[in-house]
C-alpha positions as CSV (number, residue, x, y, z in Angstrom):
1,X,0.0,0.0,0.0
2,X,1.7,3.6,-0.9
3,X,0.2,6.6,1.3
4,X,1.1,10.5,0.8
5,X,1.4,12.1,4.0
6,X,1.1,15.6,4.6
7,X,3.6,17.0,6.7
8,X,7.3,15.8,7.6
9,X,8.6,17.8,10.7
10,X,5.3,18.0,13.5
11,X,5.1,15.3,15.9
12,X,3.2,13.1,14.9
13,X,4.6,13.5,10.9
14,X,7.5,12.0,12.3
15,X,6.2,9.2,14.1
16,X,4.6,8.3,10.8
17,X,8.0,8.1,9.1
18,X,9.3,6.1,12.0
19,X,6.1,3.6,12.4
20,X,5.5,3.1,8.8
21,X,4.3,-0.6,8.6
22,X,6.6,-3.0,6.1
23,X,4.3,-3.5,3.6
24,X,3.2,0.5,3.6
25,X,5.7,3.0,1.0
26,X,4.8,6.2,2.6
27,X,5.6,9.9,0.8
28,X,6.0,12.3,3.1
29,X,5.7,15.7,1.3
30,X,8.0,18.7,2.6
31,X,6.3,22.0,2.7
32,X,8.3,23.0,-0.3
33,X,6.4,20.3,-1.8
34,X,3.2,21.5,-0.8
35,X,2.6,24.1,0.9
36,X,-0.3,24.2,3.0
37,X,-0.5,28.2,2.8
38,X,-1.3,27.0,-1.4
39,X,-4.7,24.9,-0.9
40,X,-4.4,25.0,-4.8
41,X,-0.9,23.2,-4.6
42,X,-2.2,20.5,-2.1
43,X,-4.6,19.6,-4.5
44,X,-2.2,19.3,-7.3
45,X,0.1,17.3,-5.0
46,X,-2.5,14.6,-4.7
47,X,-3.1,14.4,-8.0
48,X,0.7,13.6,-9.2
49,X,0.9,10.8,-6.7
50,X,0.2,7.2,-7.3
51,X,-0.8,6.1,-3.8
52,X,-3.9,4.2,-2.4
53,X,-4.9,6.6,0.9
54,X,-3.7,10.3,2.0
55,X,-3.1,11.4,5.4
56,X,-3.1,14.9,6.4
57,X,-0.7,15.6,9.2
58,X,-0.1,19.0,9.2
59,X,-1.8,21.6,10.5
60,X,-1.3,25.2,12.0
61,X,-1.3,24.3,16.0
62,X,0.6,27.6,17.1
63,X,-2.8,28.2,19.3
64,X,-2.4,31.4,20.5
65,X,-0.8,32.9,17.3
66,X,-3.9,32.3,15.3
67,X,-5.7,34.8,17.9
68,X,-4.1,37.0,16.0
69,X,-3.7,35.8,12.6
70,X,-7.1,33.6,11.9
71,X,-7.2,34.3,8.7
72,X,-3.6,32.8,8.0
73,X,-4.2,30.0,10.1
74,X,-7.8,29.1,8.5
75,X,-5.9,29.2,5.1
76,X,-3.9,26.1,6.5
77,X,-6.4,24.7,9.2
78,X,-10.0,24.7,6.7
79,X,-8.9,25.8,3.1
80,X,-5.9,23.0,2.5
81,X,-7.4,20.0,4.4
82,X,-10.8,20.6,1.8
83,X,-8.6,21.1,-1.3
84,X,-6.7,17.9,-0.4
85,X,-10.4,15.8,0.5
86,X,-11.5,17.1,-2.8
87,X,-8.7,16.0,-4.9
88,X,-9.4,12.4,-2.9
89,X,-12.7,12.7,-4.0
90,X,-12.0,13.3,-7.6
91,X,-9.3,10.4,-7.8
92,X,-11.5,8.2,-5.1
93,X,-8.8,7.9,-2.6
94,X,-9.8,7.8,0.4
95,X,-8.7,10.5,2.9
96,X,-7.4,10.6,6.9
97,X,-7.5,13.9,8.4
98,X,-6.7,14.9,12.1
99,X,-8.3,17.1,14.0
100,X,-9.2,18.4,17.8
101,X,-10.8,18.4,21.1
102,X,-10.7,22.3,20.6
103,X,-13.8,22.0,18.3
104,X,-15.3,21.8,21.3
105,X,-16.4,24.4,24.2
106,X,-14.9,22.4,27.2
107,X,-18.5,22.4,28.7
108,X,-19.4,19.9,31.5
109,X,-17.6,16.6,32.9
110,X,-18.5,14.1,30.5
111,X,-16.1,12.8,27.5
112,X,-17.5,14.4,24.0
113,X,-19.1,12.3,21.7
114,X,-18.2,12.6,17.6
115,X,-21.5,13.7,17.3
116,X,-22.1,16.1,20.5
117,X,-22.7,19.6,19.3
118,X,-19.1,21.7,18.3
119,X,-18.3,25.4,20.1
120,X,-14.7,26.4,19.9
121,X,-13.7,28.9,22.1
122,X,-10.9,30.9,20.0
123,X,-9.7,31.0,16.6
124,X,-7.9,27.7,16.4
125,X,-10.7,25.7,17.3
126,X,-13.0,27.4,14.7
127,X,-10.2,26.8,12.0
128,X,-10.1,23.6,12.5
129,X,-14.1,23.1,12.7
130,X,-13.9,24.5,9.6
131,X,-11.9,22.0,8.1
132,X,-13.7,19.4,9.2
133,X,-16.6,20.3,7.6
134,X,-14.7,21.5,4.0
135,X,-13.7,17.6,4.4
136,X,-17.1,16.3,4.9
137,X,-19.0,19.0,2.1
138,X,-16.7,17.1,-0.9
139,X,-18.2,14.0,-0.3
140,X,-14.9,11.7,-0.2
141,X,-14.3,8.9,1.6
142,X,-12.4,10.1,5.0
143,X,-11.8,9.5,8.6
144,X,-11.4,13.0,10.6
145,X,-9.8,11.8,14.3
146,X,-10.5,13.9,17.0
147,X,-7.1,13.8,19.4
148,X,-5.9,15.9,22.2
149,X,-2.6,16.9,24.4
150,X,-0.3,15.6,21.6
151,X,2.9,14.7,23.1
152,X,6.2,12.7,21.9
153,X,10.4,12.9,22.2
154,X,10.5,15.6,19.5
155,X,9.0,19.1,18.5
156,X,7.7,21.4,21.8
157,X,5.2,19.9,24.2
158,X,4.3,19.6,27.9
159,X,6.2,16.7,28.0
160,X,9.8,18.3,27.4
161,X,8.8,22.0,28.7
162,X,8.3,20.1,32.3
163,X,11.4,18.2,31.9
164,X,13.4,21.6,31.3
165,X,11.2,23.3,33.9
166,X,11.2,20.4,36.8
167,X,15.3,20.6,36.2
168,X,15.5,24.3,37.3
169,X,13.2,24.5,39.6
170,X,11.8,23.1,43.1
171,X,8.5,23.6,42.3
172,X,6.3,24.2,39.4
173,X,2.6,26.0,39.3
174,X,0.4,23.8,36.8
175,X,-3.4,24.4,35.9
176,X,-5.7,21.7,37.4
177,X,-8.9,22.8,35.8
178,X,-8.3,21.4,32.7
179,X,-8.7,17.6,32.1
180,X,-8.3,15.9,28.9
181,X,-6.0,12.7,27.5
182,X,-2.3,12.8,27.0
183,X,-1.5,11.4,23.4
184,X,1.4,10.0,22.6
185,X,1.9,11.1,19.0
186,X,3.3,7.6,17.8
187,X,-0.1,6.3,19.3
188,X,-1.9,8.5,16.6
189,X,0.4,7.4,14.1
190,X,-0.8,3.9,14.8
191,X,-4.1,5.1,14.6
192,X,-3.7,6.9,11.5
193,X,-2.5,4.0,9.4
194,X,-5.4,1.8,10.8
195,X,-7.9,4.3,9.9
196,X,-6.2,4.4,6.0
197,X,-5.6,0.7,5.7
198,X,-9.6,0.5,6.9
199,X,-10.8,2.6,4.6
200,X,-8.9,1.1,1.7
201,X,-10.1,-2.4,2.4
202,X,-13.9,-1.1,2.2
203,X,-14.2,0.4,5.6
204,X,-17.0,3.1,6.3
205,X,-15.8,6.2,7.3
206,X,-16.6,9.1,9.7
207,X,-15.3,11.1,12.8
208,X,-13.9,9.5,15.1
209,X,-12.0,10.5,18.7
210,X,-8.7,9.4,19.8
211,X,-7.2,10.0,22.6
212,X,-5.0,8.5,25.8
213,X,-6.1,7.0,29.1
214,X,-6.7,7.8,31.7
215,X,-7.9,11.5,31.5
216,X,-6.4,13.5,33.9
217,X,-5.6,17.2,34.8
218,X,-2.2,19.3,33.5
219,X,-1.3,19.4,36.9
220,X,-1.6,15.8,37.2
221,X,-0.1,14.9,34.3
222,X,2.9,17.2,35.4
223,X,3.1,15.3,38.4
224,X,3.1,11.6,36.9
225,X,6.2,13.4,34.7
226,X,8.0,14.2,37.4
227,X,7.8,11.1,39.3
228,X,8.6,8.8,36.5
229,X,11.8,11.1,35.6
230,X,12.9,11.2,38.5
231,X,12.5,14.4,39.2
232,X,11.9,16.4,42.9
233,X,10.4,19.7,41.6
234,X,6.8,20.1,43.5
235,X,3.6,20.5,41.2
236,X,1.0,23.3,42.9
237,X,-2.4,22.7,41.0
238,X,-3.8,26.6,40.1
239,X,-6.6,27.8,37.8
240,X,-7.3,28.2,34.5
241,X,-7.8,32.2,35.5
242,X,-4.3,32.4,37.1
243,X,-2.5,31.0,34.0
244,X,-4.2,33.5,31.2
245,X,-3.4,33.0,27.2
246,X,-4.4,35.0,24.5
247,X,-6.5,31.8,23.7
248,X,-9.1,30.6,25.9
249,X,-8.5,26.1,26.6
250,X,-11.0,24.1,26.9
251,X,-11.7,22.8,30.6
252,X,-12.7,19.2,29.7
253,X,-11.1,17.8,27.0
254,X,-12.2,14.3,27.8
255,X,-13.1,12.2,24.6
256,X,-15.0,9.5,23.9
257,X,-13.4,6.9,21.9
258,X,-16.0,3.9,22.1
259,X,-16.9,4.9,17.7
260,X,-13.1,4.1,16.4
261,X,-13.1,1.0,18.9
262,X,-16.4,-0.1,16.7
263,X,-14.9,0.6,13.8
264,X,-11.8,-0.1,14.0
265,X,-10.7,-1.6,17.0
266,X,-8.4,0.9,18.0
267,X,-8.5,1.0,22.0
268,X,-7.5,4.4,23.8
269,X,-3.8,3.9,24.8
270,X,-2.3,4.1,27.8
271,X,-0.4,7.1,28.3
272,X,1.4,6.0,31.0
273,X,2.8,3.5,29.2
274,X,3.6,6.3,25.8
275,X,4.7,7.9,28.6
276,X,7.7,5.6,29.9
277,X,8.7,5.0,26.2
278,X,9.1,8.9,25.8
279,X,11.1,9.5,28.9
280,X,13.3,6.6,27.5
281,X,13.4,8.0,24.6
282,X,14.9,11.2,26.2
283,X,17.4,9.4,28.1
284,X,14.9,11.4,31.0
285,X,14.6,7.9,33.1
């Protein structure tokens, strides 16, 4: 099976490259290949390629930047991902596409369903709601996955910046407000290729929610880091309101997984475990 992926250098791009399956030739397109600021040269890049299934992996995720620069960021976020569904549609490829818990509004306790009602709360999430729904108007065949907290031994993360932080410091003040599921980003590579290899064997698509277990707080999550590193810096939970961003975060990122487990039998991984393997990874254990 030969897949074109979308991106080369973000986190999970790069797991991609490193998890391709044996019997997968994967082409990974540089952004001088395709820019995702050029919808119109996405489109053309599916086109040249001979491949089975296309993956989208890159986005703009600089969250608070696109506070102040939607209209760059919904160029990459909204515009590209529909120009590359639609080329799948016209060439009847099917299409993977990732996307995020920031679609939602962060409302209540209770893990969002694919199909609960969207709400972003800042310019991001309404980019990437956007492209969601450019991939669904052309009618392809597609999987969007829903993931959250993306984290792995490369690129900028909470992962690392607590390492570098819990080094220099005896004690750290993380927001405890806001709960979600650590991802490991090789975990969504994993995913990824399922969801492709699915829909290329005559799987139904759809959108679907990935995402680590168990869910847990930032400030929890900071301390798990900590212990398993090694590391004696303190953790003081604070709130949302004492940590402020340009861009408002959701405070419950929790999301329901149980539609990919149907149909695809990908379970929610352990990110305690993607965890250990990333610290590792770091020589941080």
């Amino acid at each position: 099976m030969r897949i074109l992926v979308f991106g080369q250098t973000g986190q999970v791009a790069r797991e991609l490259a490193r998890r391709t399956p044996p019997d997968v030739t994967l082409i990974a397109l540089r952004r001088t290949e395709a820019d995702l600021s050029s919808p119109g040269q996405c489109a053309a890049a599916v086109h040249a390629h001979d491949v089975d299934a296309v993956i989208n992996a890159a986005a703009w995720t600089a969250v608070d930047r696109a506070e102040a620069e939607e209209a760059a960021a919904h160029v990459v976020n909204a515009d590209a991902p529909g120009a590359m569904a639609a080329a799948c549609a016209e060439t009847a490829r099917p299409f993977v596409h990732v996307s995020t818990d920031y679609v939602f509004d962060g409302s209540g306790v209770l893990p969002f369903r694919p199909d609960d009602p969207t709400g972003p709360l800042g310019a991001y999430g309404r980019t990437k709601l956007a492209g969601e729904q450019a991939v669904r108007a052309v009618g392809g065949t597609h999987v969007i996955l829903r993931t959250s907290w993306v984290v792995s031994a490369h690129g900028s993360n909470f992962v690392k910046t607590m390492l570098r932080l819990g080094a220099e410091r005896e004690s750290l003040n993380v927001v405890a407000d806001q709960v979600g599921g650590p991802t490991a980003a090789a975990a969504i590579a994993d995913a990824l290729f399922c969801c492709a290899r699915g829909l290329v064997d005559g799987a139904a698509g759809g959108t679907h929610h990935f995402s680590g277990a168990p869910d847990v707080s930032w400030a929890d999550f900071a301390r798990a880091i900590m212990a398993r590193a090694g590391l004696r810096a303190g953790v003081n939970d604070i709130p949302t309101s004492a940590y402020p961003t340009p861009a408002r975060r959701p405070l419950n990122s929790r999301l329901d997984g149980a539609s990919l487990k149907a149909a695809f039998g990908i379970d929610r991984p352990d990110w305690r475990k993607d965890l250990d393997r990333i610290l590792a990874e770091l020589g941080a254990t």
